[in-house]
C-alpha positions, 0 to 999 in steps of 0.5 A: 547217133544213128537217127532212128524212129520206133514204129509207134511214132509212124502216125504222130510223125504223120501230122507233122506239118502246117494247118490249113489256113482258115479265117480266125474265129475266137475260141468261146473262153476267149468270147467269155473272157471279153464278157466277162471283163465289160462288168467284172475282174476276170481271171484267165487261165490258158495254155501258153499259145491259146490266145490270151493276148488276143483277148487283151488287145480286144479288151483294151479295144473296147475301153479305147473306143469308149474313150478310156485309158488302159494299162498293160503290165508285165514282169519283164521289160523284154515283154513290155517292148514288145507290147508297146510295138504291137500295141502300136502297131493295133491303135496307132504309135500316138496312142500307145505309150511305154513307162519302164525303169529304162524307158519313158515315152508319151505317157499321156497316152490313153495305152500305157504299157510298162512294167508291175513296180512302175504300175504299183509306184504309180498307185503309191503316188496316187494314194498320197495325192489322193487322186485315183489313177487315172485308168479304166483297165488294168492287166497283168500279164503273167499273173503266176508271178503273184507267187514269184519268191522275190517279186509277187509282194509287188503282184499283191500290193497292186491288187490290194491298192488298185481301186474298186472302178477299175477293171482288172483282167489277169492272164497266165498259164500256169496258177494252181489255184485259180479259184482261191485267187479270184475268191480272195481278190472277189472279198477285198474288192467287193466285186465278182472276180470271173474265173475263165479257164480253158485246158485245151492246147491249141497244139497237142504235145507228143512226150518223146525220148531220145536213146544214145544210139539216136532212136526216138520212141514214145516216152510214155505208154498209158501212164507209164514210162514206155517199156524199153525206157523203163529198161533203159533207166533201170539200167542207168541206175546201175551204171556209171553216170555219164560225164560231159555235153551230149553230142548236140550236134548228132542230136540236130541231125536225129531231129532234123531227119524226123521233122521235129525242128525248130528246137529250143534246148533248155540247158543247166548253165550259160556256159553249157549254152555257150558250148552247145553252139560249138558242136553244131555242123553246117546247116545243110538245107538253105532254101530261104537263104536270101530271105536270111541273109536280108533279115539278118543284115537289117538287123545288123544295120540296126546294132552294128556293135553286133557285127563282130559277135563271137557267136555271128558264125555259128547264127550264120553257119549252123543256124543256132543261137544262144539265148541267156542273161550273160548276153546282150539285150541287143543281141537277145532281141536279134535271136528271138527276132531270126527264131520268130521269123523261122530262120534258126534250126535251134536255141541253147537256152536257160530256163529264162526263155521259159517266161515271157519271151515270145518265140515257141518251136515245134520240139522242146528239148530237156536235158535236166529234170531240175532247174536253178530257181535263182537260189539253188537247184531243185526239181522241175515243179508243175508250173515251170514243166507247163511254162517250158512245154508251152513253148512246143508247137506253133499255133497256125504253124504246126499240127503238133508239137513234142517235148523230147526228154535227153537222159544224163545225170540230171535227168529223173525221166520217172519225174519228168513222167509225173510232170506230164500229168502234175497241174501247176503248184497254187500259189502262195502269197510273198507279201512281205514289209520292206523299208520302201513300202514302209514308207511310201504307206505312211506318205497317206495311211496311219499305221492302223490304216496300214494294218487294215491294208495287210488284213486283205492280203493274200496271205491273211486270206490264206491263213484265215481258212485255205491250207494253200499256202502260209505266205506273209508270216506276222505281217504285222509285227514285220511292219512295226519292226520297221517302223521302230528303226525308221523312227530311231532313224528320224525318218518317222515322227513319234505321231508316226508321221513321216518326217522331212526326210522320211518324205523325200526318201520314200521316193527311192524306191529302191532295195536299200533306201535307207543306205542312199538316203544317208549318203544323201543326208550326210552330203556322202556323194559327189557334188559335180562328177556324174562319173563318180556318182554313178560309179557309187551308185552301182555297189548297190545295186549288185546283188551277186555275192561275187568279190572280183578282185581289183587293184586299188593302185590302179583305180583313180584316186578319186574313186577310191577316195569317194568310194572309202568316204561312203563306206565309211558313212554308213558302216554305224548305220549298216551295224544298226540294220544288221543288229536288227535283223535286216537284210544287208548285201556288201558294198563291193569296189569292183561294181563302182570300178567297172562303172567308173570306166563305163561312164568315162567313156570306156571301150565295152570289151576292155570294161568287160575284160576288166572285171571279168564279167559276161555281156548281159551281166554288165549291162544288168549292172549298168541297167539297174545302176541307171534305174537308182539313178532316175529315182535319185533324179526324181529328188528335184525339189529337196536335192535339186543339184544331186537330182540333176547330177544323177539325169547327167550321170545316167545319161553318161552309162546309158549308151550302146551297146546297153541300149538299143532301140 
């Protein structure tokens, strides 16, 4: 490549570089938003960058200074760490505290943080003691997760159980339809729901185009794909497609010659990431070596596992990182803490990095004008475009920010022209009946109460009047099908009442209670080796649908032994559930193999090498494993042994390099 700019591009370039330092002044939807929040639910919507945050923490302020009590949930638990620090950090570590599937610390505290289910398990609790939840405000960041596929069910079930006295503040980027949103939430609540929206970026976003040769021109003209684009896809379509990576390495040194880095690139595949890395030359410019080095050792000192990182070199050398869920949670957090402190020239990442995790760059880079939604490849929608662009530009860092398209076989320019105008998609409810929510409804409602619980959903709302969305399908009939089976399973009485062992199973809130409580009904675990049982416990959780092959003969008989007994339990009642249409994933050997060895005190690459997983896969794995643990764990008063086995069994996998603090 031989870095070159069009001409068009003199003034844009010109910009380029830090705003002067002026005194912090909120913005007036910022000003609204707080106003709005002292009386009301609100709802704000804002590029990523603008400052929502800033209107949380000043929102959590007022109630913390009046003497209340705040929640702060997010999607992510990467966020909620986050969070927990800054808060800290804001009103003091004593006053701050953190509830996530992996962490529990002062959770008297009059800030708590923690994730969305925990939040809604709690509003589970509250409603069967009748007591209300001891808080005066609630956030959700994140808010367009209500939309989310497999998650949003839990975004709705905390609107529509969160009481009337608590305040509720949303924040996110990217939801369509706002306003529907703030109506329907407005109509069950009883209460005015503020719509705040603010359309400005705080760092304008320049679209530009990289031609092989290494030219950069402006991507669009007016609403059109800029002339000699248009040419240039016209003749592509002509062509043979190109094979293979781009030269990423040539491709840092265009951006580089013309100012536009730090870069994040978001790339198909892990592996893609992976290789990205190998074709970066030696950083040439390094004037904060030393500030570099420092940071770098400190946070080695840190996680020392890190040491031996396969891809240390290529941090340290060309000052690049790979950032997707095959790695480690440490060696995430290491990226994103050298990426913040504008230490690295670039990152390779999924679309993961998209949501959530704090770290913007002056250019974006896309190679593919689709993404992997978690189910199969499809084109780039409106809210995934903003979340990605979002990341373009640092507020207080640079005056402009770009978005730079790459052709290749995956990249429709013509769409990804159509996305710079596209507003986010609206939101379409995910409610849906699953056997934990069956269950933890019927700890303090009557089926007729919970009909009237799924009447002011999202979905209902929808249906009654708005073409925005058809979520939730017969949420009724759903609800009665579950409660049939749970009733021939003894877990509901015939007055539909829960029985005992409905009671102590609805506290597994978890993918597949039903599967765990028989275990725990038919004595299918073990009594005294927290090995084995968190071996058991890790088939299901995985929910891959990869076989790897194990050898049985090389596996110890006591786990081959514990794992054929439990399979062999719940084959009838596994027949049942599929016989009545519900969700089933396999029960695979080699989850409960590599955690078997984990918890045995294994090495991590020798487990790792073994089951022929990446990094982050395995501490996925290990991570949930200790999540179905602590809700086992949370069984002291009916299964007091199996309960304290499960604390001793998480204690044995929850070690680095898993954890870190």
């Amino acid at each position: 490549m031989n870095p070159e700019a069009d001409p068009l591009l003199k003034a844009v370039f010109a910009k380029i570089g830090k705003p002067v330092a002026a005194e912090f002044r909120p913005d007036p939807f910022q000003l609204e938003a707080l106003d709005a929040i002292r009386s009301d639910d609100c709802l704000v919507m804002a590029p990523t960058g603008s400052g929502k945050t800033w209107i949380a923490e000043e929102a959590i302020r007022s109630v913390f200074q009046k003497g209340g009590r705040c929640w702060y949930a997010s999607p992510l638990k990467a966020l909620t760490n986050a969070k927990w620090v800054e808060f800290g950090y804001l009103f003091g570590p004593v006053n701050v505290g953190i509830v996530t599937g992996d962490t529990k610390e002062n959770t008297d505290a009059p800030i708590i943080t923690g994730t969305t289910e925990i939040l809604r398990n709690q509003l589970y609790d509250a409603m069967h003691t009748g007591e209300s939840l001891d808080c005066d405000l609630v956030i959700l960041d994140e808010a367009h997760f209500l939309g989310d596929r497999d998650r949003g069910v839990v975004w709705e079930e905390i609107m529509i159980y969160l009481p009337v006295r608590i305040n509720l503040l949303l924040l996110s980027a990217t939801i369509g339809n706002g306003d529907q949103i703030a109506q329907w939430l407005s109509s069950i609540r009883g209460r005015p729901c503020r719509v705040i929206r603010e359309e400005k970026r705080p760092v304008p976003l320049t679209p530009l185009f990289l031609h092989p040769s290494g030219r950069l021109m402006p991507l669009v003209e007016g609403n059109r794909l800029y002339g000699k684009i248009g040419e240039f896809v016209d003749r592509q379509r002509h062509g043979r497609p190109e094979r293979g990576l781009p030269p990423f390495g040539e491709m840092l040194d265009v951006l580089a010659r013309f100012r536009l880095l730090p870069a994040i690139f978001f790339l198909k595949s892990r592996s893609e990431c992976d290789a990205a890395l190998r074709m970066c030359r030696e950083a040439e410019e390094r004037e904060d070596e030393e500030t570099f080095t420092h940071q770098l050792g400190e946070l080695l000192a840190r996680f020392p596992y890190l040491g031996t990182h396969r891809q240390l070199a290529e941090l340290r050398m060309a000052r690049v990182a790979a950032h997707h869920g095959g790695q480690l949670p440490a060696w995430k957090f290491l990226v994103e803490q050298m990426m913040k402190e504008g230490h690295l020239r670039a990152i390779f990442a999924t679309s993961t990095v998209a949501a959530g995790v704090n770290f913007p760059a002056r250019t974006i880079v896309l190679l593919n004008s689709d993404l992997f939604n978690g189910h199969d490849f499809a084109p780039l929608t409106g809210t995934e475009f903003h979340q990605m662009t979002g990341r373009a530009g640092r507020r207080g860092q640079d005056r402009v920010g770009f978005m730079l398209a790459v052709p290749g076989r995956f990249m429709d320019l013509v769409h990804v022209r159509k996305l710079l105008l596209k507003k986010p998609e609206a939101i379409a409810s995910r409610i849906r009946s699953d056997f934990s929510m069956v269950l933890n409804l019927l700890l303090s409602q009557t089926p007729d109460d919970i009909r009237q619980i799924f009447a002011k959903s999202l979905a209902t709302y929808q249906r009654q009047g708005v073409a925005a969305g058809t979520g939730g399908g017969d949420l009724w009939g759903d609800f009665l099908r579950h409660l049939r089976f749970l009733k021939e399973e003894g877990f509901v009485d015939a007055a539909n009442r829960l029985t005992e062992n409905g009671a102590w199973a609805s506290q597994l809130r978890l993918d597949q209670p039903l599967l765990i409580a028989e275990c725990l009904r038919r004595k299918a675990f073990p009594q005294n080796d927290e090995k084995l049982l968190a071996a058991l416990i890790a088939p299901f959780v995985y929910d891959g649908d990869q076989d790897f092959p194990v050898l049985r003969r090389e596996l110890p008989r006591r786990l081959t032994r514990g794992y054929d007994r439990m399979t062999a339990t719940l084959a009838e009642l596994m027949e049942r559930l599929k016989a009545g249409g519900f969700p089933l994933a396999p029960l695979y050997l080699w989850p409960a193999a590599a955690i078997y060895e984990w918890a045995a005190g294994g090495d991590w690459e020798r487990v790792i090498g073994k089951a022929g997983i990446a990094d982050g896969d395995m501490a996925m794995l290990i991570l949930r494993t200790a999540d179905n643990l602590r809700q086992i764990m949370s069984l002291k008063e009916t299964h007091p042994e199996t309960a304290a086995l499960a604390a001793r069994a998480r204690e044995a996998i929850l070690r680095e390099p898993v954890v870190f603090e």
